[in-house]
mmCIF entry with sequence, helices, sheets and N, C-alpha, C, O atoms, coordinates in Angstrom:
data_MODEL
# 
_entry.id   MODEL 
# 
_entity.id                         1 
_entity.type                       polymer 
_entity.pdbx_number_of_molecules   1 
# 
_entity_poly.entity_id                      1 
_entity_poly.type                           'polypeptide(L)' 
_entity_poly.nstd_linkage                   no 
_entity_poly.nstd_monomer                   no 
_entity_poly.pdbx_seq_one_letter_code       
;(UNK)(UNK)(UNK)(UNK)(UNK)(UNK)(UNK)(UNK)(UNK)(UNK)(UNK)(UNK)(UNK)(UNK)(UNK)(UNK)
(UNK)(UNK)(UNK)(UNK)(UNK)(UNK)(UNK)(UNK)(UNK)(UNK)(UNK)(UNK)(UNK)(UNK)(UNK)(UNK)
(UNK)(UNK)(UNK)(UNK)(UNK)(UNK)(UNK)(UNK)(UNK)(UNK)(UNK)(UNK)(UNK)(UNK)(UNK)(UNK)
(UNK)(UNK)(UNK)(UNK)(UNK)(UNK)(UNK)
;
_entity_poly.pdbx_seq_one_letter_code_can   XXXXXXXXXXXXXXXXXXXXXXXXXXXXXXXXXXXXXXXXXXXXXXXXXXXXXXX 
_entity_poly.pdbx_strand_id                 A 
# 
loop_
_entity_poly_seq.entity_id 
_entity_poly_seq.num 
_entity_poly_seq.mon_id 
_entity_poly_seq.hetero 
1 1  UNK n 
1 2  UNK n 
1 3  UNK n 
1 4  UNK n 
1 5  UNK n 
1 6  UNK n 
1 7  UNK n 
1 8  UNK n 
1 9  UNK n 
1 10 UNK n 
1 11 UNK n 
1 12 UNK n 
1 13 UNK n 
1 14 UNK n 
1 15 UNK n 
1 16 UNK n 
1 17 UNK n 
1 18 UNK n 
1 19 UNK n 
1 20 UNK n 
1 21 UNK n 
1 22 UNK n 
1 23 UNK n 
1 24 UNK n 
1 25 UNK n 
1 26 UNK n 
1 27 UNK n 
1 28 UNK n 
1 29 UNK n 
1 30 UNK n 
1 31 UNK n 
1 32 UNK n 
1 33 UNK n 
1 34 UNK n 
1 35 UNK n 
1 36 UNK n 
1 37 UNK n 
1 38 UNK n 
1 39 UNK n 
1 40 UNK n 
1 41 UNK n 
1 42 UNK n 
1 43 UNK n 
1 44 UNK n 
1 45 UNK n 
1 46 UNK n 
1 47 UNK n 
1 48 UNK n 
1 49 UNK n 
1 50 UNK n 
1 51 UNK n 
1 52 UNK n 
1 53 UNK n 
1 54 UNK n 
1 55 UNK n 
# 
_struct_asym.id          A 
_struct_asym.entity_id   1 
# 
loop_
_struct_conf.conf_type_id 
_struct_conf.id 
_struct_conf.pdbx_PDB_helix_id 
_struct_conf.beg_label_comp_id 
_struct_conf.beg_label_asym_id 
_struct_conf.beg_label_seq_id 
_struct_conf.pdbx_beg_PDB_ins_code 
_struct_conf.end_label_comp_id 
_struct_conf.end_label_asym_id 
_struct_conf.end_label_seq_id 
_struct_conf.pdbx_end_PDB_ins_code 
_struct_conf.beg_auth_comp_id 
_struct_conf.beg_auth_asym_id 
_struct_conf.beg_auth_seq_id 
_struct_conf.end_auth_comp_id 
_struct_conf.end_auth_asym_id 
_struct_conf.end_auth_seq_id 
_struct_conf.pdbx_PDB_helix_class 
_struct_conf.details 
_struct_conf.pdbx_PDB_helix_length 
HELX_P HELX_P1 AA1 UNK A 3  ? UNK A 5  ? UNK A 3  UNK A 5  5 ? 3  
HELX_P HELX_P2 AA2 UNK A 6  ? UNK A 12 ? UNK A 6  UNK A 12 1 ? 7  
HELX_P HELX_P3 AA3 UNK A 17 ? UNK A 24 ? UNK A 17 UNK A 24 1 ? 8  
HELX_P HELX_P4 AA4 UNK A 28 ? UNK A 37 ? UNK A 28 UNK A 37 1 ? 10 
HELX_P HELX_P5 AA5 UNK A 42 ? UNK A 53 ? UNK A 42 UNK A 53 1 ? 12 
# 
_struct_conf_type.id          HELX_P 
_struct_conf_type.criteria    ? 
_struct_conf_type.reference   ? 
# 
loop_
_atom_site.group_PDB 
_atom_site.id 
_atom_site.type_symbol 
_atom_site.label_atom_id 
_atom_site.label_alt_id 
_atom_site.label_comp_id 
_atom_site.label_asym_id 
_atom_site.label_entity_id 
_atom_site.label_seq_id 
_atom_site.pdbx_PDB_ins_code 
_atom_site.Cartn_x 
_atom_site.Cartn_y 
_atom_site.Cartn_z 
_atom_site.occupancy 
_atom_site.B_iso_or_equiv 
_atom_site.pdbx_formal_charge 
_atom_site.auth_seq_id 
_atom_site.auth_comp_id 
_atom_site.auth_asym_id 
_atom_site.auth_atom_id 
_atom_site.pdbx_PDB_model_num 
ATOM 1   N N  . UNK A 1 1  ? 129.951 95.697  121.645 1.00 0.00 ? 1  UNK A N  1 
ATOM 2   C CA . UNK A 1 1  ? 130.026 96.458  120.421 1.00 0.00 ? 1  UNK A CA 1 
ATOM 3   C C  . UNK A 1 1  ? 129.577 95.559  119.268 1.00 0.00 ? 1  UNK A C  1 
ATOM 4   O O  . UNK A 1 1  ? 130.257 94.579  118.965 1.00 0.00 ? 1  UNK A O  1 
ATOM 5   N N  . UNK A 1 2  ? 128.778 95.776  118.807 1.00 0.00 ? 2  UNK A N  1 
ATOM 6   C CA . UNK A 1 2  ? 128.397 95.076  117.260 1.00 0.00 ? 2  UNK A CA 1 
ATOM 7   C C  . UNK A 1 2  ? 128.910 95.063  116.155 1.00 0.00 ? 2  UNK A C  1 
ATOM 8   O O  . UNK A 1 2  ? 129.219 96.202  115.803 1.00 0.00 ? 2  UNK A O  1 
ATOM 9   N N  . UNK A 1 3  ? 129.221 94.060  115.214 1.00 0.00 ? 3  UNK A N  1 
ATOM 10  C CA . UNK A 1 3  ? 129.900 93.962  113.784 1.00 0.00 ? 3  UNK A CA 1 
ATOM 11  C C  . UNK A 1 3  ? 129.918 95.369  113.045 1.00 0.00 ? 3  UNK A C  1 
ATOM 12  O O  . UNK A 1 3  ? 130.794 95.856  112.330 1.00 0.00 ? 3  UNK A O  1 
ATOM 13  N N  . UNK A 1 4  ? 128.272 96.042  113.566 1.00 0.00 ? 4  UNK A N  1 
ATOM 14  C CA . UNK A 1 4  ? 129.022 96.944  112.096 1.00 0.00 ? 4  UNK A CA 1 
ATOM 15  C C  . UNK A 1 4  ? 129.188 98.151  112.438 1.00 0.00 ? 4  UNK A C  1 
ATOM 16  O O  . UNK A 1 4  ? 129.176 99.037  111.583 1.00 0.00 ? 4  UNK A O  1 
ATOM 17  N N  . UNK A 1 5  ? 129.421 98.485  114.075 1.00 0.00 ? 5  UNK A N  1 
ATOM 18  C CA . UNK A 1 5  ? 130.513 99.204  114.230 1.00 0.00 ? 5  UNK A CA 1 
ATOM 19  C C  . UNK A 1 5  ? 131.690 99.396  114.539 1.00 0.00 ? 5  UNK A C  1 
ATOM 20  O O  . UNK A 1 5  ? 132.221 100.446 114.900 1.00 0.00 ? 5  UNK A O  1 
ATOM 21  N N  . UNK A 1 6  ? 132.322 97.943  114.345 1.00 0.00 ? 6  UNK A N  1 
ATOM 22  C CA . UNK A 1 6  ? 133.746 97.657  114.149 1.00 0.00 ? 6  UNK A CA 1 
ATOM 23  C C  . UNK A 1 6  ? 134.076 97.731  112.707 1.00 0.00 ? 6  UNK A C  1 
ATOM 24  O O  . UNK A 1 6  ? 135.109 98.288  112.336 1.00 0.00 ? 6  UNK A O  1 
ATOM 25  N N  . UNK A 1 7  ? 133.230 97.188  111.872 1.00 0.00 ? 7  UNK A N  1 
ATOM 26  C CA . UNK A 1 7  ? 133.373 97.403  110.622 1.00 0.00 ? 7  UNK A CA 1 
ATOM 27  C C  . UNK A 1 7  ? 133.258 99.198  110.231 1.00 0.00 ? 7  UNK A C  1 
ATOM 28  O O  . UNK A 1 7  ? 133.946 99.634  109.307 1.00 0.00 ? 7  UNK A O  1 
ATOM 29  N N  . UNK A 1 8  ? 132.693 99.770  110.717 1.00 0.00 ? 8  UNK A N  1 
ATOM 30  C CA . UNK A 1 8  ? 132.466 101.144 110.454 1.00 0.00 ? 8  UNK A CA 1 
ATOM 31  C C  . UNK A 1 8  ? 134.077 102.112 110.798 1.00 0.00 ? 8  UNK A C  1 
ATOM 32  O O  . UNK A 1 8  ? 134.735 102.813 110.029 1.00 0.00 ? 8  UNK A O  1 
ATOM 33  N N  . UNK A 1 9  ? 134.276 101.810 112.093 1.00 0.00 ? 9  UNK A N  1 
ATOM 34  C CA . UNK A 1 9  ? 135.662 102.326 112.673 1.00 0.00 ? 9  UNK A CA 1 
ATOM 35  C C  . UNK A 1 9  ? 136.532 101.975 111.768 1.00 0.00 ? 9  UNK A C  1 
ATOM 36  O O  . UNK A 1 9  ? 137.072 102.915 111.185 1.00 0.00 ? 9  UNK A O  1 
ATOM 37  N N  . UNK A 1 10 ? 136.909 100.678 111.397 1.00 0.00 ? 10 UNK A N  1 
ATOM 38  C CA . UNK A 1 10 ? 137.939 100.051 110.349 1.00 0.00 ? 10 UNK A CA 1 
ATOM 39  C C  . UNK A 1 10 ? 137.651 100.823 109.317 1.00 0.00 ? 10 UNK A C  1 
ATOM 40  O O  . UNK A 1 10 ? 138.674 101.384 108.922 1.00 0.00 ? 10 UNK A O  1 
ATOM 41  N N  . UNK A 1 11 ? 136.569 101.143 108.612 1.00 0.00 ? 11 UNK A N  1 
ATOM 42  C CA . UNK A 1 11 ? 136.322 101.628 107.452 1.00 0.00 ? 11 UNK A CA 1 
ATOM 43  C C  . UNK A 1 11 ? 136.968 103.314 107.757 1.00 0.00 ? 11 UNK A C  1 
ATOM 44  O O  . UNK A 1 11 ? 137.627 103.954 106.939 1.00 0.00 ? 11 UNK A O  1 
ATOM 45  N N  . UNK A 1 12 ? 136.632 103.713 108.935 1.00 0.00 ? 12 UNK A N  1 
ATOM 46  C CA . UNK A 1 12 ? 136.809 105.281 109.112 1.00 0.00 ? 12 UNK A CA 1 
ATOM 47  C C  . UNK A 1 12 ? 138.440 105.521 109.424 1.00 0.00 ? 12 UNK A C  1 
ATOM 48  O O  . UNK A 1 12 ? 139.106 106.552 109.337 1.00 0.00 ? 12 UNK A O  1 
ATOM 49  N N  . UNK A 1 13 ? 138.698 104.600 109.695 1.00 0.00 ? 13 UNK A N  1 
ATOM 50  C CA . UNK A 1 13 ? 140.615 104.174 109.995 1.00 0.00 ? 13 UNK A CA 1 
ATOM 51  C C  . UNK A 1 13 ? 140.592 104.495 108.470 1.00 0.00 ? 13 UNK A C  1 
ATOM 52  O O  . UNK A 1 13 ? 140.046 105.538 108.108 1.00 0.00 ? 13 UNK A O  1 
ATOM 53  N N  . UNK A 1 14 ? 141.109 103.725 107.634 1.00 0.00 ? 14 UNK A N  1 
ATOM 54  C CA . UNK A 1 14 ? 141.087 103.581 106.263 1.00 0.00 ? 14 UNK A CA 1 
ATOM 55  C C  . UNK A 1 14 ? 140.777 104.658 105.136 1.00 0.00 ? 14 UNK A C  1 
ATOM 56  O O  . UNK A 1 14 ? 141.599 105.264 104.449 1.00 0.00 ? 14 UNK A O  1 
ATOM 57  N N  . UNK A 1 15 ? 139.441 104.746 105.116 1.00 0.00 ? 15 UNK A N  1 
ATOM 58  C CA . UNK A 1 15 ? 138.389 105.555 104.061 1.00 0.00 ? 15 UNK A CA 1 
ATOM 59  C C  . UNK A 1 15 ? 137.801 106.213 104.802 1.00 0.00 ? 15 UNK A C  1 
ATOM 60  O O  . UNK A 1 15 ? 136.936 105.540 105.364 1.00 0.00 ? 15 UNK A O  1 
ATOM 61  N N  . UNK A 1 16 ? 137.823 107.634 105.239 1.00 0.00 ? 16 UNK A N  1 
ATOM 62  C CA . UNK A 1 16 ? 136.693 108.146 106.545 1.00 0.00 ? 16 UNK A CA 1 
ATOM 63  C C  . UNK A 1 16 ? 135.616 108.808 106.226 1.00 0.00 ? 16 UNK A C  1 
ATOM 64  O O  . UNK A 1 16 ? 134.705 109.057 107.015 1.00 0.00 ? 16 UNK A O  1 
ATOM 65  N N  . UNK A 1 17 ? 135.672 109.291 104.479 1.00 0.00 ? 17 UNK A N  1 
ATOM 66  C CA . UNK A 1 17 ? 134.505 109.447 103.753 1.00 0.00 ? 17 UNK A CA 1 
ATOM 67  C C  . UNK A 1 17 ? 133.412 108.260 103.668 1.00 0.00 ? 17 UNK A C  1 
ATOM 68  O O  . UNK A 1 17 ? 132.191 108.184 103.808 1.00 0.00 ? 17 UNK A O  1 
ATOM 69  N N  . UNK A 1 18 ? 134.221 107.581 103.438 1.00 0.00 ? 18 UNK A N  1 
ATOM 70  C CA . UNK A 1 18 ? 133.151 106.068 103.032 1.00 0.00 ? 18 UNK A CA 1 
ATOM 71  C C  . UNK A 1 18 ? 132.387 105.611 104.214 1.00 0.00 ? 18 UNK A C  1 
ATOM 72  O O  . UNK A 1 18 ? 131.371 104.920 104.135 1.00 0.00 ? 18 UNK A O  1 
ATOM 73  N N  . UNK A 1 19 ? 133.079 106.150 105.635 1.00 0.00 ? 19 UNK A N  1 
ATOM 74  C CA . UNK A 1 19 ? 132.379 105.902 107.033 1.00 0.00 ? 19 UNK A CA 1 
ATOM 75  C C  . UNK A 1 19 ? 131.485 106.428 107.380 1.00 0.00 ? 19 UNK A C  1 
ATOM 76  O O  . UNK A 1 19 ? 130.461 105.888 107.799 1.00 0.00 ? 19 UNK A O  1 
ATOM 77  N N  . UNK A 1 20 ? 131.737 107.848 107.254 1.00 0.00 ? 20 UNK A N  1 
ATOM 78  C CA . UNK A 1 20 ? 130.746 108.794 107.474 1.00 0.00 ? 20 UNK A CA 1 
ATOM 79  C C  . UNK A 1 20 ? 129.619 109.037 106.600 1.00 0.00 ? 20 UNK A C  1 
ATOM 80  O O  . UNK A 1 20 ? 128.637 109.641 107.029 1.00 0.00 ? 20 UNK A O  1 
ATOM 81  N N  . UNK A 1 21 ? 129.695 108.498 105.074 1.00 0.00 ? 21 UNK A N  1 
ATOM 82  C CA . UNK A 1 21 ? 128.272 108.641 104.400 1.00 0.00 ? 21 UNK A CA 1 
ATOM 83  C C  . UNK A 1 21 ? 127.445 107.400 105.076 1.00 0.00 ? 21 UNK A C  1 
ATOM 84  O O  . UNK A 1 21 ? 126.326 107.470 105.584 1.00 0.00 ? 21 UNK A O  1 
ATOM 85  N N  . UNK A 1 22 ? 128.302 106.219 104.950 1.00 0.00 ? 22 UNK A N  1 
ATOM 86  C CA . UNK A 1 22 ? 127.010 104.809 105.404 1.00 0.00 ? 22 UNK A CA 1 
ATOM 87  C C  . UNK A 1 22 ? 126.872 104.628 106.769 1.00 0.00 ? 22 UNK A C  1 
ATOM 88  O O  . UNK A 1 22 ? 126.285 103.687 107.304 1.00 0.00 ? 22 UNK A O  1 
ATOM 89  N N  . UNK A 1 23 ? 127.633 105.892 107.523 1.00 0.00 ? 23 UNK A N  1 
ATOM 90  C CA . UNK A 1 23 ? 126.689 106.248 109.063 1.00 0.00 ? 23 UNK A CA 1 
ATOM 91  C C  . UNK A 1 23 ? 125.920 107.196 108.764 1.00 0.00 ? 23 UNK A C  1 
ATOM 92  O O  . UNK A 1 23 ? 124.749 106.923 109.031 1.00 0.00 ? 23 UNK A O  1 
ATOM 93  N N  . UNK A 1 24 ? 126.078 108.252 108.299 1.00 0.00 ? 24 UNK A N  1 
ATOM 94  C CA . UNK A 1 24 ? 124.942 109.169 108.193 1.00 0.00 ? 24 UNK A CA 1 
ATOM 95  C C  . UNK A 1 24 ? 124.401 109.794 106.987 1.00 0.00 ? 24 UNK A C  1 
ATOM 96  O O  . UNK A 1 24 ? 123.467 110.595 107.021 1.00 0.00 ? 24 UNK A O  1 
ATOM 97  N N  . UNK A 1 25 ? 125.065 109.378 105.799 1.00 0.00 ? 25 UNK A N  1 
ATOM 98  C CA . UNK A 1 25 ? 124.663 109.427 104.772 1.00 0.00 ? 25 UNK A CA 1 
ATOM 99  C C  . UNK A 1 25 ? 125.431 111.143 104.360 1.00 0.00 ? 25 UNK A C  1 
ATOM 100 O O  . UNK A 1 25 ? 126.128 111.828 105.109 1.00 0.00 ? 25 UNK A O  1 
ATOM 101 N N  . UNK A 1 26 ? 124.886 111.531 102.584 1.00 0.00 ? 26 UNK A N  1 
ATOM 102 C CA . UNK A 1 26 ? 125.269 112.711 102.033 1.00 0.00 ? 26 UNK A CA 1 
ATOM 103 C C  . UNK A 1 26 ? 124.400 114.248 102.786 1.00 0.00 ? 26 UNK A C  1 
ATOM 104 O O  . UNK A 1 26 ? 123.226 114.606 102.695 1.00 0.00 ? 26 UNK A O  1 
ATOM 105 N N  . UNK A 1 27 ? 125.664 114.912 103.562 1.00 0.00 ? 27 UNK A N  1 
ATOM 106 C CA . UNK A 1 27 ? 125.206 115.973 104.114 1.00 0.00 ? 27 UNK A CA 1 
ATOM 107 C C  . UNK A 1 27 ? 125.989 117.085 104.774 1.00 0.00 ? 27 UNK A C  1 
ATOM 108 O O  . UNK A 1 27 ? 127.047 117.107 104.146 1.00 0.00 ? 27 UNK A O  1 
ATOM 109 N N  . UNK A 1 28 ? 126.021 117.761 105.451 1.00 0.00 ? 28 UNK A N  1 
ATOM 110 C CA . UNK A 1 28 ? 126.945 118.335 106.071 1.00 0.00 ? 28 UNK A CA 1 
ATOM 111 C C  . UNK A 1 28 ? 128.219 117.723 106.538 1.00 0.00 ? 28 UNK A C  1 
ATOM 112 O O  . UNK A 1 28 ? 129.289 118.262 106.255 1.00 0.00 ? 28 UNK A O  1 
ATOM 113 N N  . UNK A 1 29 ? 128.158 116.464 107.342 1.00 0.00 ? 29 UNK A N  1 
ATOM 114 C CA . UNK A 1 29 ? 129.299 115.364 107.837 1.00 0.00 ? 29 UNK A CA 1 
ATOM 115 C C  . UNK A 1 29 ? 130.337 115.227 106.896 1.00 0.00 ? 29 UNK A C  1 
ATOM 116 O O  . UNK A 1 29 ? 131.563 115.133 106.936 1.00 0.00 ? 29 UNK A O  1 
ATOM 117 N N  . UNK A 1 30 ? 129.505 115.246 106.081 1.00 0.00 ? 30 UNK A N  1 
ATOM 118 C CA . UNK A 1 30 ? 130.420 114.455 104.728 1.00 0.00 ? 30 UNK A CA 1 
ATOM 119 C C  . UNK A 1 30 ? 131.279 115.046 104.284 1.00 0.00 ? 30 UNK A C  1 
ATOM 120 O O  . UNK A 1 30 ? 132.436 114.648 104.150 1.00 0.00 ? 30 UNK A O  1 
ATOM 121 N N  . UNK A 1 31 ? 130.562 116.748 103.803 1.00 0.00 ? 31 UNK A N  1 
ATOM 122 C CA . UNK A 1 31 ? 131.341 117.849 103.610 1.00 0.00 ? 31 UNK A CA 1 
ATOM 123 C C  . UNK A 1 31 ? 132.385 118.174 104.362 1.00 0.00 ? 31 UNK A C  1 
ATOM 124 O O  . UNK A 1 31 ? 133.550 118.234 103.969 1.00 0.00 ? 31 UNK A O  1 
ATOM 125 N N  . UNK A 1 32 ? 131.932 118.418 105.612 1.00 0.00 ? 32 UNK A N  1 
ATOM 126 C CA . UNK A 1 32 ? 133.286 118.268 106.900 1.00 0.00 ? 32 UNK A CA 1 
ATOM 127 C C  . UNK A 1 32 ? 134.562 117.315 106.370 1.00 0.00 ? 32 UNK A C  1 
ATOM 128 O O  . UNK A 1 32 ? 135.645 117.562 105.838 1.00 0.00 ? 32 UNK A O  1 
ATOM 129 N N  . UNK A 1 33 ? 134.076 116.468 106.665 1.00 0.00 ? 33 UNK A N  1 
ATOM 130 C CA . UNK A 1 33 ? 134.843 114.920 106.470 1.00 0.00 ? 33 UNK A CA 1 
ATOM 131 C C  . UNK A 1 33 ? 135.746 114.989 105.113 1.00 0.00 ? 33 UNK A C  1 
ATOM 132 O O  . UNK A 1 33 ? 136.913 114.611 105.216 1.00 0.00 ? 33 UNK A O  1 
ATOM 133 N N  . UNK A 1 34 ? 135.396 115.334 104.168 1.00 0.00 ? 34 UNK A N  1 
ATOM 134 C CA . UNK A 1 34 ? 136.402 115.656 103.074 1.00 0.00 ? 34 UNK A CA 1 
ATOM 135 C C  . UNK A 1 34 ? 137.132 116.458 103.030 1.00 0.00 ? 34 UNK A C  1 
ATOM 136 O O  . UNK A 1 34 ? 138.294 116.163 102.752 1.00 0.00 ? 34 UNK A O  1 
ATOM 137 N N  . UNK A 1 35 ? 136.739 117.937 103.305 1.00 0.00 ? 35 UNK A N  1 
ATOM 138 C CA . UNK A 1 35 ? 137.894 118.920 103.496 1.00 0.00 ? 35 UNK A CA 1 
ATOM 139 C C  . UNK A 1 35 ? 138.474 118.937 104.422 1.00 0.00 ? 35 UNK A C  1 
ATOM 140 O O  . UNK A 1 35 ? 139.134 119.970 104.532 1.00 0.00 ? 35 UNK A O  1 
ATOM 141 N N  . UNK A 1 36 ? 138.628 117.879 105.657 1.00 0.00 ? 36 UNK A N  1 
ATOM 142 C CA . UNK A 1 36 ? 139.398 117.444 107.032 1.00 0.00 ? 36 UNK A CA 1 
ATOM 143 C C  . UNK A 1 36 ? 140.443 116.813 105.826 1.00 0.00 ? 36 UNK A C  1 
ATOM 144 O O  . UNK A 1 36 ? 141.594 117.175 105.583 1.00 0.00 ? 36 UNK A O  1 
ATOM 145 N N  . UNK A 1 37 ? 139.605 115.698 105.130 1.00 0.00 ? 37 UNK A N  1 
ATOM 146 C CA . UNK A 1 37 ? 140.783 114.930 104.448 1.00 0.00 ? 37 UNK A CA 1 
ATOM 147 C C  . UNK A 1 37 ? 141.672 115.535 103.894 1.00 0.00 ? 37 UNK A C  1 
ATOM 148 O O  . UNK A 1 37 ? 142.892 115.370 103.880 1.00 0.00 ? 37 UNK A O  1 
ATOM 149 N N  . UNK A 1 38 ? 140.790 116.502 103.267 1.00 0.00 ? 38 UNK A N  1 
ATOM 150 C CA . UNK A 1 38 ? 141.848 117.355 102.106 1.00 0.00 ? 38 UNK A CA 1 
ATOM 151 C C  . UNK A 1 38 ? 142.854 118.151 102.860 1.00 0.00 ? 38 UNK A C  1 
ATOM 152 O O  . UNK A 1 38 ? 143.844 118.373 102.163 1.00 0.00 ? 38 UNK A O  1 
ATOM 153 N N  . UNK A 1 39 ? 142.916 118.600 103.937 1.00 0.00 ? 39 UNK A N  1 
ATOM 154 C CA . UNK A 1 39 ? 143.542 119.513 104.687 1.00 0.00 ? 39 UNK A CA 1 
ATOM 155 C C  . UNK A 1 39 ? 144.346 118.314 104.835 1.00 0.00 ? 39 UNK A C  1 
ATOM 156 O O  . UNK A 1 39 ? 144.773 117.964 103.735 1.00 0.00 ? 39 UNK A O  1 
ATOM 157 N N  . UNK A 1 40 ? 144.745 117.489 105.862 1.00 0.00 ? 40 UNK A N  1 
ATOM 158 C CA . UNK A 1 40 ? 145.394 116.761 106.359 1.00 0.00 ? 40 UNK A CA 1 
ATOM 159 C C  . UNK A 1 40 ? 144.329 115.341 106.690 1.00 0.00 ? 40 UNK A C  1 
ATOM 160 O O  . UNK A 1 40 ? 143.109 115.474 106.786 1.00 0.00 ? 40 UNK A O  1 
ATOM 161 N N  . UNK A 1 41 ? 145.025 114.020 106.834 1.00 0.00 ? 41 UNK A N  1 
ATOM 162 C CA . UNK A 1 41 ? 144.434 112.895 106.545 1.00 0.00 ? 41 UNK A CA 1 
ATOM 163 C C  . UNK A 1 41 ? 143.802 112.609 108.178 1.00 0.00 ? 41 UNK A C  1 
ATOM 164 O O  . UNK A 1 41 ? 142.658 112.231 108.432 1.00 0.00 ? 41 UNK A O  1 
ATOM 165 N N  . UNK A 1 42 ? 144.698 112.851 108.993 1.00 0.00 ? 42 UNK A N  1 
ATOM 166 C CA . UNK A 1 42 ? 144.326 112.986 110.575 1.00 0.00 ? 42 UNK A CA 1 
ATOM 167 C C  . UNK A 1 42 ? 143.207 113.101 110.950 1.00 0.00 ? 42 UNK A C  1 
ATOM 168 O O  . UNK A 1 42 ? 142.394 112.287 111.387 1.00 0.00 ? 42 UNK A O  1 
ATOM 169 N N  . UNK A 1 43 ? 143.160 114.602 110.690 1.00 0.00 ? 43 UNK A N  1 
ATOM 170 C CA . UNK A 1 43 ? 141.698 115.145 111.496 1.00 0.00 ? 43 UNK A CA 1 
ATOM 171 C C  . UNK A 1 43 ? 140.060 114.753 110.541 1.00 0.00 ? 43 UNK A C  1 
ATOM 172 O O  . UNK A 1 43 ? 138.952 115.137 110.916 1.00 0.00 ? 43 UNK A O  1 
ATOM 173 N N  . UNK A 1 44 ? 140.276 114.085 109.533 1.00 0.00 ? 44 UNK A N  1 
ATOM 174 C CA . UNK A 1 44 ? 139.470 113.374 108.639 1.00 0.00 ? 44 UNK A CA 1 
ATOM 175 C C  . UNK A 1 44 ? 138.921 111.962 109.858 1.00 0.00 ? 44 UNK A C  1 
ATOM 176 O O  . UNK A 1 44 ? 137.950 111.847 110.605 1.00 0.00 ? 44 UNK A O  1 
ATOM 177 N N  . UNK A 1 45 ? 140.158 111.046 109.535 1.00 0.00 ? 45 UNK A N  1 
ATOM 178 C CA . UNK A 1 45 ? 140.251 110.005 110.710 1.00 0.00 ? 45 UNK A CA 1 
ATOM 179 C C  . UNK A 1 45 ? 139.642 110.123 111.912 1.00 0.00 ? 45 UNK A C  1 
ATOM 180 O O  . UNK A 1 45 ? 138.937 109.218 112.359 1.00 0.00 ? 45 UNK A O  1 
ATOM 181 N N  . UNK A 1 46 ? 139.803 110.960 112.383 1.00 0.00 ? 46 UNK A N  1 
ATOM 182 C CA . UNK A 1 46 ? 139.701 111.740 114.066 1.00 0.00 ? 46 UNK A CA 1 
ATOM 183 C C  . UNK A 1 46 ? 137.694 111.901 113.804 1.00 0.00 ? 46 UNK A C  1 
ATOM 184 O O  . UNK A 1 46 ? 136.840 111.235 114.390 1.00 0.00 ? 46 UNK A O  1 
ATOM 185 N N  . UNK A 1 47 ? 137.529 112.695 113.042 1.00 0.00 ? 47 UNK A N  1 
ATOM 186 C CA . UNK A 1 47 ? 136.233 113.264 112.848 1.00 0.00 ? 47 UNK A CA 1 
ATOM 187 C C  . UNK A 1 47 ? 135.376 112.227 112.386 1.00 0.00 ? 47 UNK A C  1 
ATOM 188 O O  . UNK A 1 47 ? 134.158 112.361 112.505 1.00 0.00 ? 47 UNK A O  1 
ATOM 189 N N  . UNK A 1 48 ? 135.947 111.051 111.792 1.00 0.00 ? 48 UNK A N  1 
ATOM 190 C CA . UNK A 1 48 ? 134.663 109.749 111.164 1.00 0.00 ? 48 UNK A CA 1 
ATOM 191 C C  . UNK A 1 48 ? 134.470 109.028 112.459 1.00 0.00 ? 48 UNK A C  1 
ATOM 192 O O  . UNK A 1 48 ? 133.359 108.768 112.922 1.00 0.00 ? 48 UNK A O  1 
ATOM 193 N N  . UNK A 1 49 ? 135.846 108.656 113.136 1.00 0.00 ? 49 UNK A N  1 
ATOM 194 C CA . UNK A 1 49 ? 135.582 107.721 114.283 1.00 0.00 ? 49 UNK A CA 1 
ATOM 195 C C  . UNK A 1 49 ? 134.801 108.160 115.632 1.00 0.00 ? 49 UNK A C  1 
ATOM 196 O O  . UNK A 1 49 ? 134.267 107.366 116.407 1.00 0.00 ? 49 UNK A O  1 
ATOM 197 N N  . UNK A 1 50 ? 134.835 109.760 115.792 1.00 0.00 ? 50 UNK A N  1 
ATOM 198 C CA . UNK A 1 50 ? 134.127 110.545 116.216 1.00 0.00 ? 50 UNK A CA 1 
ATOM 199 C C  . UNK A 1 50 ? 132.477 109.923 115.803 1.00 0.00 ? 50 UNK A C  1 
ATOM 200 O O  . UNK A 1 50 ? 131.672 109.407 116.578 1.00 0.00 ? 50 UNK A O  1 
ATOM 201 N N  . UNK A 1 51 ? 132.363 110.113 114.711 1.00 0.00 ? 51 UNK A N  1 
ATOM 202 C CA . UNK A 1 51 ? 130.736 110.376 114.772 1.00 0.00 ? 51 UNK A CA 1 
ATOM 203 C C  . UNK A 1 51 ? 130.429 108.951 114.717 1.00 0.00 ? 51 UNK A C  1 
ATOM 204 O O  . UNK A 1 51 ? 129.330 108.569 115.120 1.00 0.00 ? 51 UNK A O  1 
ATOM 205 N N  . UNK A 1 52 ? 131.309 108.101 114.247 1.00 0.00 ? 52 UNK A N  1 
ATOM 206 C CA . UNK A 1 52 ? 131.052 106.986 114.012 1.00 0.00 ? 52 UNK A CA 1 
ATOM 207 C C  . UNK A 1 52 ? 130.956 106.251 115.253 1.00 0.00 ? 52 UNK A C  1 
ATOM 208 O O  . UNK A 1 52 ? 130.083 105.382 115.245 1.00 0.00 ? 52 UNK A O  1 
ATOM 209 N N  . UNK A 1 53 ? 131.752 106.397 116.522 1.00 0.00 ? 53 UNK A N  1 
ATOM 210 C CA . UNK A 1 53 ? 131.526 105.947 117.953 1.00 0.00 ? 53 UNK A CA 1 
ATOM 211 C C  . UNK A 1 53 ? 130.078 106.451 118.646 1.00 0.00 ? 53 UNK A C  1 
ATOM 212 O O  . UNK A 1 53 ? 129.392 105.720 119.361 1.00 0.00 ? 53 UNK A O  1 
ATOM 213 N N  . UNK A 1 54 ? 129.709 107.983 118.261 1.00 0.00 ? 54 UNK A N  1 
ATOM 214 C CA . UNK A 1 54 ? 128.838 108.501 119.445 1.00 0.00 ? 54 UNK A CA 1 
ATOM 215 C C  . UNK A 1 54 ? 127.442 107.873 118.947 1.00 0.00 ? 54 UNK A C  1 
ATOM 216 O O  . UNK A 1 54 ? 127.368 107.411 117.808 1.00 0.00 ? 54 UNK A O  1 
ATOM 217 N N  . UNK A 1 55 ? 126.222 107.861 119.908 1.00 0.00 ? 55 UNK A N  1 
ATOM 218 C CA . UNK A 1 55 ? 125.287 107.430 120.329 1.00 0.00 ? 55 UNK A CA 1 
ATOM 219 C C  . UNK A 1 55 ? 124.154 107.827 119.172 1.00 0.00 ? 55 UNK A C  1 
ATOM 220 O O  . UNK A 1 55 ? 122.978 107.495 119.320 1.00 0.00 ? 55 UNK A O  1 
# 
């Protein structure tokens, strides 16, 4: 696994907005990714490390 997707996971632990824009930048994800947050902090978490793990 490489630095900066340990750094990315940590970041998506933490901040899962901030993960998901500097993996895939401003777009649909993102949108997701905030109103996960806003709903509950979990499925925010759940959904960065998600995109942030896959291929």
């Amino acid at each position: 696994m490489e630095m900066n997707k340990v750094i990315l996971i940590i970041l998506a632990i933490l901040l899962p907005p901030v993960a998901v824009v500097l993996k895939d930048g401003v777009g649909k994800h993102l949108l997701i990714n905030i109103v996960l947050c806003l709903l509950f902090f979990l499925p925010g978490v759940v959904h960065a490390i998600w995109l942030v793990t896959k291929s």
